[in-house]
PDB file of N, CA, C and O in Angstrom:
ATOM      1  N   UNK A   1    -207.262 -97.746-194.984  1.00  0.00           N
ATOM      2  CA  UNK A   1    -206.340 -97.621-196.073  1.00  0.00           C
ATOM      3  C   UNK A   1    -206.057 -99.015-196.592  1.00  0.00           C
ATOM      4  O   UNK A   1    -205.701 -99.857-195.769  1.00  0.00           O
ATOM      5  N   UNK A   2    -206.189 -99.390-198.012  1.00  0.00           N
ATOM      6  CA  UNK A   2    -205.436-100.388-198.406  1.00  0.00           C
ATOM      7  C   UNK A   2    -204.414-100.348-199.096  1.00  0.00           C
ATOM      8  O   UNK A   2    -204.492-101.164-200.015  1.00  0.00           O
ATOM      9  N   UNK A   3    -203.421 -99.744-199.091  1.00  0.00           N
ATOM     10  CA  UNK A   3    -202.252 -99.749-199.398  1.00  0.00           C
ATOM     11  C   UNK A   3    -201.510 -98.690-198.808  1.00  0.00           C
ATOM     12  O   UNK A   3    -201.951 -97.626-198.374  1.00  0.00           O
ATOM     13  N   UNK A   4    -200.291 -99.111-198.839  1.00  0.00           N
ATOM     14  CA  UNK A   4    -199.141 -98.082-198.469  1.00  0.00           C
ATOM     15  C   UNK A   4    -197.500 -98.389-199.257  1.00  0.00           C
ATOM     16  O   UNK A   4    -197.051 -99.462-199.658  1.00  0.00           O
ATOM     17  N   UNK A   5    -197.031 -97.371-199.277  1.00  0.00           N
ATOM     18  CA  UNK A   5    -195.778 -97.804-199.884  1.00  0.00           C
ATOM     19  C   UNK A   5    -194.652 -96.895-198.869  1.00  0.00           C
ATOM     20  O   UNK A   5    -194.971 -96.218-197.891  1.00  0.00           O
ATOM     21  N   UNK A   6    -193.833 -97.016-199.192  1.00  0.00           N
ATOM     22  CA  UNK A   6    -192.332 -96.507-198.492  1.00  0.00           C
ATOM     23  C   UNK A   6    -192.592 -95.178-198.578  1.00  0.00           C
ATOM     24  O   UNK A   6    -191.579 -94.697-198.071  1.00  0.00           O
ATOM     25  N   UNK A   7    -193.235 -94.344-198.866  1.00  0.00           N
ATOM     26  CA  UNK A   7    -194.054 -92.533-198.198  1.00  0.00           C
ATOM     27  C   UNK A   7    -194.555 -92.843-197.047  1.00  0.00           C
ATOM     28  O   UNK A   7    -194.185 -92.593-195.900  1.00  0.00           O
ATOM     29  N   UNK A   8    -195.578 -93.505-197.541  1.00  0.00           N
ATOM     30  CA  UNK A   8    -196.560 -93.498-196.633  1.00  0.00           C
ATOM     31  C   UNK A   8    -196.165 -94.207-194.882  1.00  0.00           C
ATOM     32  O   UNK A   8    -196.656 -93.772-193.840  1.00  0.00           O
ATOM     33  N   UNK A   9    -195.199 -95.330-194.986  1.00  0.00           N
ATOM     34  CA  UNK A   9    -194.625 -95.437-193.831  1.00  0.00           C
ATOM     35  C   UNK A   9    -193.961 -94.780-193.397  1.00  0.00           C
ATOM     36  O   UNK A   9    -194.259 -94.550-192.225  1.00  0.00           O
ATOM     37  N   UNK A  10    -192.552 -93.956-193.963  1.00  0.00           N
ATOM     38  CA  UNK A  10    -191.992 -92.873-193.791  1.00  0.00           C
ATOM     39  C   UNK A  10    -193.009 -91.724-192.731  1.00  0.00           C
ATOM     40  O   UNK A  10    -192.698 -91.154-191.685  1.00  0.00           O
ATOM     41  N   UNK A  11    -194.392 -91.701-193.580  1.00  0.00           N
ATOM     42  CA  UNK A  11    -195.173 -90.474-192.699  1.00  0.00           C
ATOM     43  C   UNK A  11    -195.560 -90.840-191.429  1.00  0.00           C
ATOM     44  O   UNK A  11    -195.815 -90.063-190.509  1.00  0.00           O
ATOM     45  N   UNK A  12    -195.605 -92.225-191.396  1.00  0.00           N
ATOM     46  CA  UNK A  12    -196.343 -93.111-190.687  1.00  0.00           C
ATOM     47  C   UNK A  12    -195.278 -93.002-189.023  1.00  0.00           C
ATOM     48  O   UNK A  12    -195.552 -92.822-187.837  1.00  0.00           O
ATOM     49  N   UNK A  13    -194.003 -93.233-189.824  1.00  0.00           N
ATOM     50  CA  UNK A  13    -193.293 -92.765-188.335  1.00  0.00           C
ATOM     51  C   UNK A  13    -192.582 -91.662-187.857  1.00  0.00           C
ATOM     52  O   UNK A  13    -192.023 -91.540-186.767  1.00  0.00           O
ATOM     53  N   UNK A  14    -192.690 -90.557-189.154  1.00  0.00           N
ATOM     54  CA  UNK A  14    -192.600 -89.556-188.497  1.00  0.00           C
ATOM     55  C   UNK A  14    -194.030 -88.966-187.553  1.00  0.00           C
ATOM     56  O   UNK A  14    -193.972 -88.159-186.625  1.00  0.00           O
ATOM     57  N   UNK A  15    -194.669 -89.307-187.832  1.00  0.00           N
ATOM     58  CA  UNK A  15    -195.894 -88.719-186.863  1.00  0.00           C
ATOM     59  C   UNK A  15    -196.149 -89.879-185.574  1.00  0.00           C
ATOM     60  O   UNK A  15    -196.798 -89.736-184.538  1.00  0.00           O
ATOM     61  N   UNK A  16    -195.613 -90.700-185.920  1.00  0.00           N
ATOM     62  CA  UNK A  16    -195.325 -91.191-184.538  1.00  0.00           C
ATOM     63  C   UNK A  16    -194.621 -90.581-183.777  1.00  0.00           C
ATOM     64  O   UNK A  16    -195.155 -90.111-182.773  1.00  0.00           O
ATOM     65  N   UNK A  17    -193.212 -90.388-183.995  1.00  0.00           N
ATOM     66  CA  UNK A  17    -192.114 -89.526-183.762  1.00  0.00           C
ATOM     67  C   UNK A  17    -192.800 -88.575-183.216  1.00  0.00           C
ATOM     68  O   UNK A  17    -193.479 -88.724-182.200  1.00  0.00           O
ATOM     69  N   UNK A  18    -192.687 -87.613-183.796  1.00  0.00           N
ATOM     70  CA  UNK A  18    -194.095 -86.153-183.488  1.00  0.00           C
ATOM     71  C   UNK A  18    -194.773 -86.200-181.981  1.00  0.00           C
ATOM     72  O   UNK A  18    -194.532 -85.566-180.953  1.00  0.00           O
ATOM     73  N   UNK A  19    -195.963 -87.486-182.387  1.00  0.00           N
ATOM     74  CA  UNK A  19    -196.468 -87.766-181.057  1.00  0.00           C
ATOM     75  C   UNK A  19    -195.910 -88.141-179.982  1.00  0.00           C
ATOM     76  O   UNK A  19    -196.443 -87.712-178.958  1.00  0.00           O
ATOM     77  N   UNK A  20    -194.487 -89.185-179.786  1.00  0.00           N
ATOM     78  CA  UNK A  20    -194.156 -89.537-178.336  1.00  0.00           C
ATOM     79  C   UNK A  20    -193.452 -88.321-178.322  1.00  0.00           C
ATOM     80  O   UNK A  20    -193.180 -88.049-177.153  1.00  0.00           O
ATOM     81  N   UNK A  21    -192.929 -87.245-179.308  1.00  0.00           N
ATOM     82  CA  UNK A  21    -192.207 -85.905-178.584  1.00  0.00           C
ATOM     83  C   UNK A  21    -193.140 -85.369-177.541  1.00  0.00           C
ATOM     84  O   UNK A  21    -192.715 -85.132-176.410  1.00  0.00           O
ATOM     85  N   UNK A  22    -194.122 -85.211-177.798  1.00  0.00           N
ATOM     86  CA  UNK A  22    -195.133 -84.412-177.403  1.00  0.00           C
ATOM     87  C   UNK A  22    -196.088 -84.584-176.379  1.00  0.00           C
ATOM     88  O   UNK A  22    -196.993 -83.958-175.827  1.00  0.00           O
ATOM     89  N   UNK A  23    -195.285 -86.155-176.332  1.00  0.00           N
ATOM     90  CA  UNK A  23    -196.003 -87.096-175.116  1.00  0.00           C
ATOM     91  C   UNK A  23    -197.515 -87.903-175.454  1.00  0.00           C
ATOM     92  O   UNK A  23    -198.105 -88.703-174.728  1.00  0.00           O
ATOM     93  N   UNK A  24    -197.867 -87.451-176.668  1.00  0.00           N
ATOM     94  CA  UNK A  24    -198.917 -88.471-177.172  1.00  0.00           C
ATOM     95  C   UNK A  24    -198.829 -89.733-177.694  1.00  0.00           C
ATOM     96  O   UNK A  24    -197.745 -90.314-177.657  1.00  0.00           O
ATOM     97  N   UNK A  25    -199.832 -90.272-178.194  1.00  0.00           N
ATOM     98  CA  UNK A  25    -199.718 -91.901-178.751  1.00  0.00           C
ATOM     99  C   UNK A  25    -200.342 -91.930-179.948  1.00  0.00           C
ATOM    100  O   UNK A  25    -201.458 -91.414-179.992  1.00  0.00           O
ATOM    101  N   UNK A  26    -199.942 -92.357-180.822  1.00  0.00           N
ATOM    102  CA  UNK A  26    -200.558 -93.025-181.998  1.00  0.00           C
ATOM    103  C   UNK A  26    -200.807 -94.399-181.969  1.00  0.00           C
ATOM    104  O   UNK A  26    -199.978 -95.278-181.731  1.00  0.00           O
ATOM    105  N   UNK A  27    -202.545 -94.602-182.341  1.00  0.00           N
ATOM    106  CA  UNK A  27    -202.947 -96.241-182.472  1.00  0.00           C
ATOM    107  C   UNK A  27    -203.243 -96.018-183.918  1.00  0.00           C
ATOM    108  O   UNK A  27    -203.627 -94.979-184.456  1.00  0.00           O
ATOM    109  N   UNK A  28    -202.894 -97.648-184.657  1.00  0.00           N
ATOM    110  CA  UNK A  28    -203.179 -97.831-185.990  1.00  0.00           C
ATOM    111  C   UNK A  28    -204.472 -98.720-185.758  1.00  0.00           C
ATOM    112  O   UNK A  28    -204.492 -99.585-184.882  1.00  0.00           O
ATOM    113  N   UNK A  29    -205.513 -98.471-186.560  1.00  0.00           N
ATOM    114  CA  UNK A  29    -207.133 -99.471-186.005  1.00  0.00           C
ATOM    115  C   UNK A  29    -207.446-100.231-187.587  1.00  0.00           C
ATOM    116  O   UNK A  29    -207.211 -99.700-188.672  1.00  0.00           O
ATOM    117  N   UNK A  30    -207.899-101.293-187.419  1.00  0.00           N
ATOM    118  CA  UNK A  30    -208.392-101.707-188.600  1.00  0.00           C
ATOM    119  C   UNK A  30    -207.041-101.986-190.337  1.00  0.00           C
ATOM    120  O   UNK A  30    -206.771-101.847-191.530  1.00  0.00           O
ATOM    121  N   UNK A  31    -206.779-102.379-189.193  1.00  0.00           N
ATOM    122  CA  UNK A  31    -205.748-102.839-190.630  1.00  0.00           C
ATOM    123  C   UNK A  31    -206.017-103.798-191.692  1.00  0.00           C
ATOM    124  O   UNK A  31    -206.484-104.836-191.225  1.00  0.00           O
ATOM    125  N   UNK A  32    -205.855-103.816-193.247  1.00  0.00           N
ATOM    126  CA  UNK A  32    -205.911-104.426-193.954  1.00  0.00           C
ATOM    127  C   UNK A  32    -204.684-105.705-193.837  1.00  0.00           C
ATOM    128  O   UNK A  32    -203.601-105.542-193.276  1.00  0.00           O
ATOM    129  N   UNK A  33    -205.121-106.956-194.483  1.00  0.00           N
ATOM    130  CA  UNK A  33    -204.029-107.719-194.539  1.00  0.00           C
ATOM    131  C   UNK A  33    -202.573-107.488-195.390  1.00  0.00           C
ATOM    132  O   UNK A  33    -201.506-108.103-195.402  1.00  0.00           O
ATOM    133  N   UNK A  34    -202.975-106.542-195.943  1.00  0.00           N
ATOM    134  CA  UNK A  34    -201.572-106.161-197.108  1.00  0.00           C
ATOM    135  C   UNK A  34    -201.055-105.620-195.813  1.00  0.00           C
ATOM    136  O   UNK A  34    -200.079-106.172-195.304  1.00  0.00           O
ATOM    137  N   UNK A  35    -201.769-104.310-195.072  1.00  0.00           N
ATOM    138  CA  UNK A  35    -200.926-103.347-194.250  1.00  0.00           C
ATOM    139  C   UNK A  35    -200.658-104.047-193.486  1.00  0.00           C
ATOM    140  O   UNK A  35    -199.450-103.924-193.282  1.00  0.00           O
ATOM    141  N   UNK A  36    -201.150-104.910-192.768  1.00  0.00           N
ATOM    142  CA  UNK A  36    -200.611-105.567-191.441  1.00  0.00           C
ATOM    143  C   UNK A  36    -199.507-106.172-192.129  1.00  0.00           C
ATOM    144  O   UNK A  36    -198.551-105.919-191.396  1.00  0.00           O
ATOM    145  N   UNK A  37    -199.087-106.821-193.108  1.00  0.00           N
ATOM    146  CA  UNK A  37    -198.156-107.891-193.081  1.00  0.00           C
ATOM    147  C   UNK A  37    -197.199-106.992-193.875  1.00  0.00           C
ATOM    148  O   UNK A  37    -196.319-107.595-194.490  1.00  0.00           O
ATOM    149  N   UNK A  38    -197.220-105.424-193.984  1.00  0.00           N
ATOM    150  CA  UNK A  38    -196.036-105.044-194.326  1.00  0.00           C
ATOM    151  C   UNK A  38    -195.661-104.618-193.002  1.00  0.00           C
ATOM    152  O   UNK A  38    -194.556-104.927-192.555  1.00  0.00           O
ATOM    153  N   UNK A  39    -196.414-103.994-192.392  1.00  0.00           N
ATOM    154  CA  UNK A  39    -195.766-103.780-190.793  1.00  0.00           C
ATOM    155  C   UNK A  39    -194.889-105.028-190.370  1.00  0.00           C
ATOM    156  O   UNK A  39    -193.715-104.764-190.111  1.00  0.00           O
ATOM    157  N   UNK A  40    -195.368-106.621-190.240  1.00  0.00           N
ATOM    158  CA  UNK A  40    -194.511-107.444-189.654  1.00  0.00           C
ATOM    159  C   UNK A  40    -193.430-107.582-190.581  1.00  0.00           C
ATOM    160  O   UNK A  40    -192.422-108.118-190.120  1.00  0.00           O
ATOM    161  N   UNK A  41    -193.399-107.213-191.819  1.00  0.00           N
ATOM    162  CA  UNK A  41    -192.107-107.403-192.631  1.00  0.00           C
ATOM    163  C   UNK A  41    -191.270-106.556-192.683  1.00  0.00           C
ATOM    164  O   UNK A  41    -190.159-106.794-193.156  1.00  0.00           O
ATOM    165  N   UNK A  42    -191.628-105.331-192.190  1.00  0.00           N
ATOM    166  CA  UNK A  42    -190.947-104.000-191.664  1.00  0.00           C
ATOM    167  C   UNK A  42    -190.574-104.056-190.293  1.00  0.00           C
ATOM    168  O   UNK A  42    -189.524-103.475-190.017  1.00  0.00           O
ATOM    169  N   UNK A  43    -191.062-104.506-189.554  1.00  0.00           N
ATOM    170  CA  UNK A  43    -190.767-104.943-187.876  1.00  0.00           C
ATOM    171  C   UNK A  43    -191.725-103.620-187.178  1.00  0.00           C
ATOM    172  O   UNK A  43    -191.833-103.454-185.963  1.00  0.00           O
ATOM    173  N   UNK A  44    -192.140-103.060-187.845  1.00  0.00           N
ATOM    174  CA  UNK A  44    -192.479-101.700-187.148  1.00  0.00           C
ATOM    175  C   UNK A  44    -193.959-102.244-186.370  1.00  0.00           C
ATOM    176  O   UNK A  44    -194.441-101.540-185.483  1.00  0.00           O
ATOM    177  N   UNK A  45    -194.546-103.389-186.728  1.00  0.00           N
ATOM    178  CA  UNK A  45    -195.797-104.000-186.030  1.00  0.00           C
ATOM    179  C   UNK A  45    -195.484-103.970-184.429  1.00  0.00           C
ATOM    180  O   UNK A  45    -196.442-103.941-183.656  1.00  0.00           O
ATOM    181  N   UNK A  46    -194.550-103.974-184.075  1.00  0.00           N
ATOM    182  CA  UNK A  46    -193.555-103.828-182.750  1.00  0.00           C
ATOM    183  C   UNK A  46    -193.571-102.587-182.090  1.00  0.00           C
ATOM    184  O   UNK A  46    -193.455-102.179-180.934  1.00  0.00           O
ATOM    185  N   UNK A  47    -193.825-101.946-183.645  1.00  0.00           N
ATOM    186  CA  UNK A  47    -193.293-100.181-182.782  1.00  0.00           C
ATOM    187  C   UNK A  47    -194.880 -99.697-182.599  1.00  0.00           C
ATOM    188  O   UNK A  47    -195.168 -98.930-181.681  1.00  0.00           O
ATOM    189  N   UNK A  48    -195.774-100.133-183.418  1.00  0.00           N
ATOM    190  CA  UNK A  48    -197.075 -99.168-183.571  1.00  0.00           C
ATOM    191  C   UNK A  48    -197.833 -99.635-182.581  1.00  0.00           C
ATOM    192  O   UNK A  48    -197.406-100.686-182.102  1.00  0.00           O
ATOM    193  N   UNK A  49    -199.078 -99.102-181.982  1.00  0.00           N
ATOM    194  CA  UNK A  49    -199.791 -99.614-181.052  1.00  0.00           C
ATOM    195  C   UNK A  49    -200.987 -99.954-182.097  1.00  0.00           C
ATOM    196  O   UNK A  49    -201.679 -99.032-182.528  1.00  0.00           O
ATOM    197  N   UNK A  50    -201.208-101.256-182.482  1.00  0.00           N
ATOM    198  CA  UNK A  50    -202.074-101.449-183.382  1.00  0.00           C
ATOM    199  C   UNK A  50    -203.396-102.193-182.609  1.00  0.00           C
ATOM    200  O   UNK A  50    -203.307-102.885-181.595  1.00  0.00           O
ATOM    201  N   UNK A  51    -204.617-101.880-183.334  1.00  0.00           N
ATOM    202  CA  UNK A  51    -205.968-102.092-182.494  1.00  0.00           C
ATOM    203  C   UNK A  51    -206.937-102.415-183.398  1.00  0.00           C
ATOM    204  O   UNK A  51    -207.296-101.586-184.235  1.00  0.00           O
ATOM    205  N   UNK A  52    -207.469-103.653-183.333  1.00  0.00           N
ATOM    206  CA  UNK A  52    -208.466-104.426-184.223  1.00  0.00           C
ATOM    207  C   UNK A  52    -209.691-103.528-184.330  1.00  0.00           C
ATOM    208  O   UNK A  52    -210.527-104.124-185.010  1.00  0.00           O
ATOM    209  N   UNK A  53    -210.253-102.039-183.839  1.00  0.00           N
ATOM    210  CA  UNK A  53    -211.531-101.659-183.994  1.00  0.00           C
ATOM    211  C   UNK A  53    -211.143 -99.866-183.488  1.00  0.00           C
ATOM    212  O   UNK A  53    -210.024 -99.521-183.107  1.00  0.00           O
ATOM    213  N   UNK A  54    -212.086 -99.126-183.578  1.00  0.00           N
ATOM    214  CA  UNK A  54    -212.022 -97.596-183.056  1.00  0.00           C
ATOM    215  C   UNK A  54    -212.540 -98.189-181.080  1.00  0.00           C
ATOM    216  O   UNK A  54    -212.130 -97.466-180.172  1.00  0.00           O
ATOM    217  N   UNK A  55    -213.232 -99.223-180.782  1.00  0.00           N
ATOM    218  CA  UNK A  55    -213.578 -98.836-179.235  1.00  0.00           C
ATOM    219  C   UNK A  55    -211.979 -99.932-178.454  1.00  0.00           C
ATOM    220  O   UNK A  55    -211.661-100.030-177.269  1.00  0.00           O
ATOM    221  N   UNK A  56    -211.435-100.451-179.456  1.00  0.00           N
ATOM    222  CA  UNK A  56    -210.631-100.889-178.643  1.00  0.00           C
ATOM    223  C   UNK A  56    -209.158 -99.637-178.154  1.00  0.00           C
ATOM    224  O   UNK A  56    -208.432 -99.427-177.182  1.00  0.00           O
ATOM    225  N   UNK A  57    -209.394 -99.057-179.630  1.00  0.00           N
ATOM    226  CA  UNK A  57    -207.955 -98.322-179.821  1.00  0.00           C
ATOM    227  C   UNK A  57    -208.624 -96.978-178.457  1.00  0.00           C
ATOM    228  O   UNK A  57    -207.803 -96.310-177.829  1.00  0.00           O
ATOM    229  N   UNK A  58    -209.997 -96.829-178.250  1.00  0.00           N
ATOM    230  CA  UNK A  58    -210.131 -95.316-177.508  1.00  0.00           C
ATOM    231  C   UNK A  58    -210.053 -95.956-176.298  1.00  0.00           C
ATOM    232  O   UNK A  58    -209.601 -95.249-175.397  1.00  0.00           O
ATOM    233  N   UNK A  59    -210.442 -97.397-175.915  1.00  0.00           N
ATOM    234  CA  UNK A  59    -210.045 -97.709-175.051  1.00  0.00           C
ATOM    235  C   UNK A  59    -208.637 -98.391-173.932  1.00  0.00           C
ATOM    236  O   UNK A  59    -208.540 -98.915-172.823  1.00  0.00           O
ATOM    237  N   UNK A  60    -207.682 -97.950-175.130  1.00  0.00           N
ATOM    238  CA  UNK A  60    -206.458 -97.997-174.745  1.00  0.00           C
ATOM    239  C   UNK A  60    -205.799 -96.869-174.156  1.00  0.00           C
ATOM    240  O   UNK A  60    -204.857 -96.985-173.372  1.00  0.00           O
ATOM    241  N   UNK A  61    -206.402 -95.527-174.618  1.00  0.00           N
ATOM    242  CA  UNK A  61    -205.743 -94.558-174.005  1.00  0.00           C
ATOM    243  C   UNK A  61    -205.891 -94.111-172.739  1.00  0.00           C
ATOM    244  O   UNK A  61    -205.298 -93.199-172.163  1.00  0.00           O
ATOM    245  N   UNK A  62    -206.841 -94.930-172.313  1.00  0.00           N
ATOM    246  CA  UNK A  62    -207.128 -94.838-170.722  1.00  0.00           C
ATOM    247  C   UNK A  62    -206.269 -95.141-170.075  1.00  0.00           C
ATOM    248  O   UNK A  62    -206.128 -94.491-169.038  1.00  0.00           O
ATOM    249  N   UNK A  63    -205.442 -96.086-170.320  1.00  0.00           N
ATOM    250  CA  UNK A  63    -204.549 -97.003-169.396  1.00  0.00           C
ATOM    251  C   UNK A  63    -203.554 -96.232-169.169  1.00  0.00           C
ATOM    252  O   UNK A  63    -202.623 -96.617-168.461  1.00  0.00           O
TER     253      UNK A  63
END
């Protein structure tokens, strides 16, 4: 995705939400520089489990 606006984060943590109800995890992979640096300006870069590639993010859920 290269862009997002105040929906799209909104969705972004309700389905986070969603998932730790449910006991799952959401990873964000491959972020653009717009998205990454609205996450750190939002603070939510803190909340998301974010992952530079798809084998890093599948290899997180192992742990």
């Amino acid at each position: 995705m290269n862009y997002i606006d105040s929906s799209g984060i909104g969705e972004l943590v309700s389905a986070y939400t969603t998932a730790k109800n449910q006991g799952g995890d959401l990873k964000l992979l491959n972020l653009t520089k717009k998205v990454h640096d609205l996450l750190q300006i939002t603070k939510l870069y803190t909340v998301f489990d974010v992952k530079e590639d798809e084998a890093a993010g599948i290899k997180s859920f192992g742990k």
